[in-house]
Backbone as a printed PyTorch tensor [residue, N CA C, xyz], in Angstrom:
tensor([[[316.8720, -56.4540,  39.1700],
         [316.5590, -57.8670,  39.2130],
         [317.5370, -58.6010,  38.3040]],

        [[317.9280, -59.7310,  38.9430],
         [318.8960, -60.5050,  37.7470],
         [318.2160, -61.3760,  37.5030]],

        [[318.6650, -61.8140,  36.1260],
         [317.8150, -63.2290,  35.8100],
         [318.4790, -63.9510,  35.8370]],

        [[317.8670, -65.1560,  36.7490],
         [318.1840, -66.2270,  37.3140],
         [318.9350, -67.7270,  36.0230]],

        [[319.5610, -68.2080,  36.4220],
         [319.8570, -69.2730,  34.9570],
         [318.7380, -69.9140,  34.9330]],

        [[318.2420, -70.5950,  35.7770],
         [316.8280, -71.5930,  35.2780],
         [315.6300, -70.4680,  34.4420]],

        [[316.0330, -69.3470,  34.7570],
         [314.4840, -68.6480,  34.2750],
         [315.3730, -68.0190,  32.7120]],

        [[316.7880, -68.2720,  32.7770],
         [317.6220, -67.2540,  31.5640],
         [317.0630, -69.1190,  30.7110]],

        [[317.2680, -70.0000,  31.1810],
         [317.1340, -71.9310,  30.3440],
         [315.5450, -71.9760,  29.7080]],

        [[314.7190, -71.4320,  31.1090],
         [313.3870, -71.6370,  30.2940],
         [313.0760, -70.5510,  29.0990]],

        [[313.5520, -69.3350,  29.0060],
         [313.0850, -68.1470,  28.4510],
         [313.7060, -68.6460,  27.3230]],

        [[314.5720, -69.2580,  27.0640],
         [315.4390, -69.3560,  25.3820],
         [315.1380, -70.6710,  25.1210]],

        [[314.3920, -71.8260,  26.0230],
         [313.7830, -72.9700,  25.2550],
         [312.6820, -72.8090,  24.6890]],

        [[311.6850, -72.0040,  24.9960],
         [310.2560, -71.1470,  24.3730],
         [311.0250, -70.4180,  23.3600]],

        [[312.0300, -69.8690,  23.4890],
         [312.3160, -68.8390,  22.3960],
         [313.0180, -69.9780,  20.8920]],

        [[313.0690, -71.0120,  21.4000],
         [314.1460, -72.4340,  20.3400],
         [312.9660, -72.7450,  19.5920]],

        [[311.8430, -73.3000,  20.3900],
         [310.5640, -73.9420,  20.6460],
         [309.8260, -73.1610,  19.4840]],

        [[309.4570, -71.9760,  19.6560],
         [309.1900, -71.1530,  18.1010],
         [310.1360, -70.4350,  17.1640]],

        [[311.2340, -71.0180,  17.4550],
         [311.5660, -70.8590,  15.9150],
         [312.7790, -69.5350,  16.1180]],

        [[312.7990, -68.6950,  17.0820],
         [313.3140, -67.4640,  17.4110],
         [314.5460, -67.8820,  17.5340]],

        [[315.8800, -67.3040,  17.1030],
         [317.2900, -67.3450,  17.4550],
         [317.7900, -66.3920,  18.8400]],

        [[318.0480, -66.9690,  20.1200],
         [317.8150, -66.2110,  21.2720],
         [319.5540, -64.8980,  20.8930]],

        [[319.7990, -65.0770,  19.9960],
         [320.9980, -64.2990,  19.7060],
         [320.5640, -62.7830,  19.1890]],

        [[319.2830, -62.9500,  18.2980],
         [318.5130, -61.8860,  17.9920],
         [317.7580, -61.1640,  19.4200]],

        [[317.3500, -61.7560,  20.1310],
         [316.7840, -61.0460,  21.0010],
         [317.4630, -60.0800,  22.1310]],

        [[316.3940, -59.3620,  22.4970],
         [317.1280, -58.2230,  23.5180],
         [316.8660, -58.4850,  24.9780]],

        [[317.7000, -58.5820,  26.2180],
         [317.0350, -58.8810,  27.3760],
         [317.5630, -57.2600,  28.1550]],

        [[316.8110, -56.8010,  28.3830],
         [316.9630, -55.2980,  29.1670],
         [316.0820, -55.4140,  30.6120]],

        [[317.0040, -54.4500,  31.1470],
         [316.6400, -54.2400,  32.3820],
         [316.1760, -52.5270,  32.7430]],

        [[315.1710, -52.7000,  33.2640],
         [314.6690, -51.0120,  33.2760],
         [313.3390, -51.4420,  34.5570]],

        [[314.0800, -50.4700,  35.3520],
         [313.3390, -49.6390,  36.6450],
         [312.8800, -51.6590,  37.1870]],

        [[313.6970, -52.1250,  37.1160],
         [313.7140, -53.4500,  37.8540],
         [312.9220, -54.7610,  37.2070]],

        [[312.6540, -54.5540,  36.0530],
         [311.9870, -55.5620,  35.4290],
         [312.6740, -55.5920,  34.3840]],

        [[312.3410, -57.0410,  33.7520],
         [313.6140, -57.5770,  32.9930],
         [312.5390, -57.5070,  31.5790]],

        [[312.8640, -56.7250,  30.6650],
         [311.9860, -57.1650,  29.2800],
         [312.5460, -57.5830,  28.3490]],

        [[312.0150, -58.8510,  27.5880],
         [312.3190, -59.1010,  26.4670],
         [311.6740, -58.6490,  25.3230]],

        [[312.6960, -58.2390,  24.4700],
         [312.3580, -57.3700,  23.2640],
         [312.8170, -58.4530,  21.6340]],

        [[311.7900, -59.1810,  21.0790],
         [311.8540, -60.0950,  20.2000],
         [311.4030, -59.2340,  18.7450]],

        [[312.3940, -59.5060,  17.5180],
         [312.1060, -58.7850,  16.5150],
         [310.7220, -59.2590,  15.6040]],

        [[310.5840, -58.2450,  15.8470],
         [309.1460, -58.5550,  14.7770],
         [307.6880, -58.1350,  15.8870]],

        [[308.0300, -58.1810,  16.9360],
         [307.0750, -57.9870,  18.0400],
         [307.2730, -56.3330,  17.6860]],

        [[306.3070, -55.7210,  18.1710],
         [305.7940, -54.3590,  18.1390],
         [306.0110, -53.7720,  19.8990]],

        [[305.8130, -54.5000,  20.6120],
         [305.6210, -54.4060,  22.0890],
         [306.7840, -55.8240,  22.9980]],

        [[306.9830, -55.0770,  24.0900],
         [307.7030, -55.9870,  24.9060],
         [307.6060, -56.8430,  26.1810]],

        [[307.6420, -57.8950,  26.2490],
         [307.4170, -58.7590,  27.4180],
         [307.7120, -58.1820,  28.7630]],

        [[307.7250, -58.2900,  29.9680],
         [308.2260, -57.8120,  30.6840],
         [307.7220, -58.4550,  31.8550]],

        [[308.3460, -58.8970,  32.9660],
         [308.0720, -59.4990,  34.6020],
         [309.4690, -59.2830,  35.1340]],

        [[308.7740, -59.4490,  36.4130],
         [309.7810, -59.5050,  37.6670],
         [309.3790, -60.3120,  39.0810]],

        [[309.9830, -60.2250,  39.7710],
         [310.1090, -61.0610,  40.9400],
         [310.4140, -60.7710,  42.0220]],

        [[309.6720, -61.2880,  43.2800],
         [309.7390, -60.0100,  44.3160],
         [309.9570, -61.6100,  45.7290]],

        [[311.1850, -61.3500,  46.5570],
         [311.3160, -62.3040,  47.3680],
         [310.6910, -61.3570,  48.8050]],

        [[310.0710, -62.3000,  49.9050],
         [309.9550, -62.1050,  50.6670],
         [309.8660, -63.0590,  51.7260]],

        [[309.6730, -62.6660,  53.4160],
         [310.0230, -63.9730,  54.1840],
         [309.0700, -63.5770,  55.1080]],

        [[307.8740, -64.4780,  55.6500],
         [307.0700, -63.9660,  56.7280],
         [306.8410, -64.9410,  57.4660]],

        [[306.6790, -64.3730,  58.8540],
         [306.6300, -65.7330,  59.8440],
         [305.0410, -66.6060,  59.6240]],

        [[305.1270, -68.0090,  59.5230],
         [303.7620, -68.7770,  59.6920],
         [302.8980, -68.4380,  60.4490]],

        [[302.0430, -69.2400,  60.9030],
         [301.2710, -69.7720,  62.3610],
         [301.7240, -70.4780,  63.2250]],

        [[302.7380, -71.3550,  62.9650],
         [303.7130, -71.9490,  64.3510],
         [305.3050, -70.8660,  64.3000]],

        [[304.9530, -69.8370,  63.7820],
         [306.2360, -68.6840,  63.8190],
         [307.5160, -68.9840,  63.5280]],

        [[307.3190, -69.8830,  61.9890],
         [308.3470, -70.0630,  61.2690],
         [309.0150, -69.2140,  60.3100]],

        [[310.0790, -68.8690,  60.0100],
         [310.5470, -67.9600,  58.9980],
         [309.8230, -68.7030,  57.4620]],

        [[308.8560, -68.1710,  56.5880],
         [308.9060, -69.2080,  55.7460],
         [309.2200, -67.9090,  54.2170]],

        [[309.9330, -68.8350,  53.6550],
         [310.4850, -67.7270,  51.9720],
         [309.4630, -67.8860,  50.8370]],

        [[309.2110, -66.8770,  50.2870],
         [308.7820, -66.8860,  49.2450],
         [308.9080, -66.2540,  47.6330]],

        [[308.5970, -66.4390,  46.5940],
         [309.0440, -65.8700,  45.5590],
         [307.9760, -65.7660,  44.7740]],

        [[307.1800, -64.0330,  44.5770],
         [306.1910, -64.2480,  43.9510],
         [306.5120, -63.1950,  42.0610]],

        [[306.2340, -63.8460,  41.3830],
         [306.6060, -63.1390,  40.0470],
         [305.2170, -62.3510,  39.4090]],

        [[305.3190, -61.3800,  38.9310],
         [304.2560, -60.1330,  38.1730],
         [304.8310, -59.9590,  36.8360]],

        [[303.6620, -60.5500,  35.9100],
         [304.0900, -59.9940,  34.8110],
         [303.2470, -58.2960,  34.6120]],

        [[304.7200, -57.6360,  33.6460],
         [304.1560, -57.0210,  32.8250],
         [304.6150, -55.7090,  34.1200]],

        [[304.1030, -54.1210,  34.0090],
         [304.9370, -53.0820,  35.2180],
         [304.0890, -53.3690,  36.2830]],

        [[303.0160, -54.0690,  36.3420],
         [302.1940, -53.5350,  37.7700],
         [302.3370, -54.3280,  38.3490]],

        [[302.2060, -54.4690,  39.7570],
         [302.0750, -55.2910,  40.8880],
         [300.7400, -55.7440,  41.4540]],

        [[300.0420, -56.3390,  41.0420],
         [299.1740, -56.9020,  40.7940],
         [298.7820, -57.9980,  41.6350]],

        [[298.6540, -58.9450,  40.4600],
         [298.7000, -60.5640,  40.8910],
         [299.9220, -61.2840,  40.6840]],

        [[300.2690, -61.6220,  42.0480],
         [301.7160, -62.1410,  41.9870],
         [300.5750, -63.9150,  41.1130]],

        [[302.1410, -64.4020,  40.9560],
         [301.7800, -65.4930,  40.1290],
         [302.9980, -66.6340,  40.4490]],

        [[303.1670, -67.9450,  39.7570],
         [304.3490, -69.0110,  39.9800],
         [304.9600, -68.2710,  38.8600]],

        [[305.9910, -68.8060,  38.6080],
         [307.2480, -68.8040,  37.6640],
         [306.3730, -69.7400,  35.9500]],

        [[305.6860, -70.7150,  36.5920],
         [304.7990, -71.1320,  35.3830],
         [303.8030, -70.6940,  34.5110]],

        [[303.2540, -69.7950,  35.2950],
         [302.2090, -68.9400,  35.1330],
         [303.3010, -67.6840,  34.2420]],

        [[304.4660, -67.3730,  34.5900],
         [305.3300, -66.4870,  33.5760],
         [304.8920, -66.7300,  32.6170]],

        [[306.2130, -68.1450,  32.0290],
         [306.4170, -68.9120,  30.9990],
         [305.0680, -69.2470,  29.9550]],

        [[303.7140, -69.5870,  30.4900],
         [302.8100, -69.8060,  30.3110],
         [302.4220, -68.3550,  28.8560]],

        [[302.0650, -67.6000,  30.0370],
         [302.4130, -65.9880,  29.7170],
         [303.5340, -65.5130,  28.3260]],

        [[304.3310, -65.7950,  28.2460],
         [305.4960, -65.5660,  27.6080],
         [305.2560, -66.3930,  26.3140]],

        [[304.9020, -67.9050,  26.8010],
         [304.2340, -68.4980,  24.9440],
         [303.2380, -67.6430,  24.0710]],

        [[302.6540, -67.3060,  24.8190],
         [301.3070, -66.8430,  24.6680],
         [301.7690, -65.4820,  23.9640]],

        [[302.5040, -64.3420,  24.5820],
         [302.8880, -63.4660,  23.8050],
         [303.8810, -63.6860,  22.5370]],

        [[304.6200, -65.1960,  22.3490],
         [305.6470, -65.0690,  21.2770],
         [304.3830, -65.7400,  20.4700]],

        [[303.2010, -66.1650,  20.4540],
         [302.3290, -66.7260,  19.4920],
         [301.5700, -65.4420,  18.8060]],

        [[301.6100, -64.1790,  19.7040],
         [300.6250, -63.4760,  19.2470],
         [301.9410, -62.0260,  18.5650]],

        [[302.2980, -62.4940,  17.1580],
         [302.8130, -61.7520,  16.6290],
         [302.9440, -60.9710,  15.2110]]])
C-alpha cells in the first residue's frame, strides 16, 4: 500500500497538532499496512486501504475506497474515521 499525499498531509498535521516532530517518526510498511511508529508510544498505529469497483442497480461501474484500521479486516470505515482513530491513539500515551 502506498500512502497517498493527502493521507501522508493529514497524518503529520495530527502529528504538528500534538506537539510530535513528524521527522522523529517511523512510517513502515509490513504485509501491506502502513504503521506508524511514534516515540514514546509502546505500540503501533496501523491501517490500510482496500479499493474496489462493483456494478450498482442500474449496472454502473461504481469505485470505492474502504480503510481498516489496525491488521484485521473488519469494519471497513471513511478515511475520517482513520484520522479520528489516529488522534485518539497519539492522546493515549
Amino acid at each position: 500500500m502506498r500512502f497517498l499525499p493527502n493521507e501522508h498531509a493529514a497524518v503529520v498535521a495530527a502529528l504538528h497538532a500534538r506537539g510530535v516532530d513528524p521527522a522523529t517518526v517511523l512510517f513502515v510498511k509490513r504485509r501491506g499496512r502502513l504503521h506508524v511508529q511514534v516515540p514514546g508510544h509502546t505500540d503501533t498505529f496501523c491501517f490500510f486501504r482496500e479499493k474496489s469497483t462493483k456494478l450498482d442497480g442500474q449496472g454502473r461501474w461504481q469505485d470505492r475506497t474502504d480503510y481498516f484500521i489496525g491488521m484485521d479486516k473488519e469494519q471497513p470505515c471513511e478515511w475520517s474515521a482513520v484520522m479520528s482513530a489516529f488522534e485518539r491513539w497519539l492522546k493515549s500515551s
